[in-house]
C-alpha positions in Angstrom: -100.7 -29.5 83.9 -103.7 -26.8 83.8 -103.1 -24.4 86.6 -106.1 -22.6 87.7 -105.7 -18.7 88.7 -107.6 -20.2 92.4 -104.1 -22.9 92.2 -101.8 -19.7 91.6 -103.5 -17.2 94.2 -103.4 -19.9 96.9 -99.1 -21.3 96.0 -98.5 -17.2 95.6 -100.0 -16.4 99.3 -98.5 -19.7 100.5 -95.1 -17.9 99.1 -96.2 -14.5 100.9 -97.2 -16.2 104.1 -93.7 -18.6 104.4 -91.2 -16.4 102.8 -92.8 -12.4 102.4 -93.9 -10.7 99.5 -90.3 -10.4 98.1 -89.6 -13.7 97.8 -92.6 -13.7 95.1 -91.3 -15.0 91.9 -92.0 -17.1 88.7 -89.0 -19.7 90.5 -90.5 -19.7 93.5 -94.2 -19.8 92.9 -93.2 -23.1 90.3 -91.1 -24.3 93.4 -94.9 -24.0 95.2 -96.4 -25.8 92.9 -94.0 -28.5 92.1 -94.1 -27.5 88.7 -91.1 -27.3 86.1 -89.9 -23.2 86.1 -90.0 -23.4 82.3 -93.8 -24.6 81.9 -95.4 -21.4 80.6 -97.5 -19.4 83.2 -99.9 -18.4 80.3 -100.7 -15.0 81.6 -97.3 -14.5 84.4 -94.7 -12.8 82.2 -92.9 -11.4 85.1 -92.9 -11.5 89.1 -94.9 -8.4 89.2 -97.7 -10.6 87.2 -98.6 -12.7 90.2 -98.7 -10.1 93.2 -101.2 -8.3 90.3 -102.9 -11.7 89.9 -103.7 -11.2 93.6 -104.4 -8.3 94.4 -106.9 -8.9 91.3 -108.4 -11.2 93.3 -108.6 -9.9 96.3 -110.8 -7.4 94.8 -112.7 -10.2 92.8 -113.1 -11.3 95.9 -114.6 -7.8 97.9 -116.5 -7.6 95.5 -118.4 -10.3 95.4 -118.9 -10.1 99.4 -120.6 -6.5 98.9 -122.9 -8.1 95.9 -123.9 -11.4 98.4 -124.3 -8.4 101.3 -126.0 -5.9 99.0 -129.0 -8.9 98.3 -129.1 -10.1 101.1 -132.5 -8.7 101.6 -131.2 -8.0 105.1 -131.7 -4.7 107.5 -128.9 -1.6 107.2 -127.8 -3.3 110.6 -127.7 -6.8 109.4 -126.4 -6.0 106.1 -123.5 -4.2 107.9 -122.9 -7.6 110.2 -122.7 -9.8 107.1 -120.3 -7.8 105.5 -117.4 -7.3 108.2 -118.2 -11.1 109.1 -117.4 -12.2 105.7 -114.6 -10.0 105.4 -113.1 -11.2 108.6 -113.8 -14.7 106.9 -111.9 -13.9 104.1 -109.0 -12.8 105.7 -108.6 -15.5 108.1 -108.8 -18.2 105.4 -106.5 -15.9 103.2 -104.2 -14.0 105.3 -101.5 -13.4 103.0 -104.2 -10.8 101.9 -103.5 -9.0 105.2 -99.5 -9.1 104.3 -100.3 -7.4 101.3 -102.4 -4.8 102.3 -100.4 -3.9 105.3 -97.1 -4.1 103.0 -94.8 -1.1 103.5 -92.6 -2.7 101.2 -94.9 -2.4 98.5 -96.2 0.9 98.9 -92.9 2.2 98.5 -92.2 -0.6 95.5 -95.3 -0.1 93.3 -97.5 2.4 92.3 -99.5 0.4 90.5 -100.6 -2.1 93.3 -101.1 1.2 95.3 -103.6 2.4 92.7 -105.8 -1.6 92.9 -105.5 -1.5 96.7 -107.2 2.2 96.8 -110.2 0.7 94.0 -110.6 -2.5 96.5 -111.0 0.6 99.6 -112.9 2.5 97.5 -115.3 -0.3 96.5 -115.5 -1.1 100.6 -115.7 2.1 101.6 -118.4 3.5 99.2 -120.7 -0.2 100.3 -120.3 1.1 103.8 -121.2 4.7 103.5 -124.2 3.4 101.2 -125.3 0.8 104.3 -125.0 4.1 106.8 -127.3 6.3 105.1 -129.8 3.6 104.8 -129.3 2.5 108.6 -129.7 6.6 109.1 -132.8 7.6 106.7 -134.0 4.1 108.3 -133.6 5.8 112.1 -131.8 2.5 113.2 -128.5 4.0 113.1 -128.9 7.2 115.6 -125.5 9.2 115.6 -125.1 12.6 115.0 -121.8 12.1 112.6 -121.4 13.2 109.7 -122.3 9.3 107.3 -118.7 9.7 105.9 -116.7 10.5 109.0 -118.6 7.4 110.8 -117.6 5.6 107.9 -114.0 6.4 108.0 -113.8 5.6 112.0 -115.6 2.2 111.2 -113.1 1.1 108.3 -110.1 2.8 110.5 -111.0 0.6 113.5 -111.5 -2.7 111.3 -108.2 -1.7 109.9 -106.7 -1.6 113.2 -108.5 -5.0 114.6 -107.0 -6.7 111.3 -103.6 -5.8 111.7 -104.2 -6.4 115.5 -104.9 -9.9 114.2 -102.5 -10.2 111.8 -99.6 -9.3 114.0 -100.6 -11.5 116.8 -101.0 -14.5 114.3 -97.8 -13.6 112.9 -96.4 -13.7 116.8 -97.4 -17.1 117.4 -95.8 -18.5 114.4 -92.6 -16.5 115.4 -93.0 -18.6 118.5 -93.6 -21.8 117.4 -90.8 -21.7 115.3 -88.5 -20.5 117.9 -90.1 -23.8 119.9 -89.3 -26.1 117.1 -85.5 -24.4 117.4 -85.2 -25.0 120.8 -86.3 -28.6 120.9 
């Protein structure tokens, strides 16, 4: 069987999404796949190698959303709509992404995802500032802010709308399973 890394991201955040990000292991990611345990992952030595493998693409991922918003030939103002819509996108069709960023688990667990989730809000955050002093220089964005405070209060109140979102979704799957128990 050739596994694609699109195959692995989606059975690992299927894992995430079902079971939490410490149930995320070579057993249980083959389990996910229907795949015997002892195929060979190629590049997953250990259970670390998947939650690299996506938080990898996760910024794969941002990245490529600031490069389609960045060409997009739009305005500052458009160019900022595109790229929180898309974002948005990406996390509802993904939303073990959310799990992971929100993770307290893992920031006390691993330093090393620590250091690709701060490159990922780097990448974000430096696209946004760069969209702000456009808008600004531009005279379509007209607040007296500082660029990089106005930045942090926009990426603090998505932050705050995701997990918002994430928590609520979260809540209604409590639910329906509590339904399913009842009936």
């Amino acid at each position: 069987m050739d596994l694609k890394t699109t195959d692995i991201v989606e059975a690992g955040g299927k894992v995430i999404l079902t079971s939490g990000i410490e149930a995320l292991s070579l057993n249980n990611l083959a389990k996910e796949l229907k795949i015997d345990y002892d195929l060979p992952f190629n590049f997953l030595r250990k259970d670390d190698d998947i939650l690299k493998l996506l938080l990898e693409s996760l910024g794969i991922e941002i990245k490529q959303l600031i490069i389609d918003a960045r060409v997009s030939g739009k305005s500052p103002e458009n160019e900022l709509q595109l790229l929180f819509e898309r974002i948005y996108k990406l996390f509802n069709e993904k939303p073990y992404y959310l799990t992971i960023i929100y993770s307290t688990e893992l920031e006390e667990r691993d330093a090393w995802s620590q250091v690709i989730l701060s490159g990922i809000k780097a990448d974000i955050k430096a696209y946004l500032l760069e969209i702000i002093k456009k808008g600004k220089r531009e005279t379509l964005f007209k607040n007296n802010l500082e660029s990089r405070s106005l930045t942090k209060r926009i990426l603090g109140s998505f932050r705050s709308f995701m997990n918002e979102q994430r928590l609520i979704t979260k809540m209604v799957k409590d639910i329906e399973n509590l339904k399913v128990i009842i009936d």
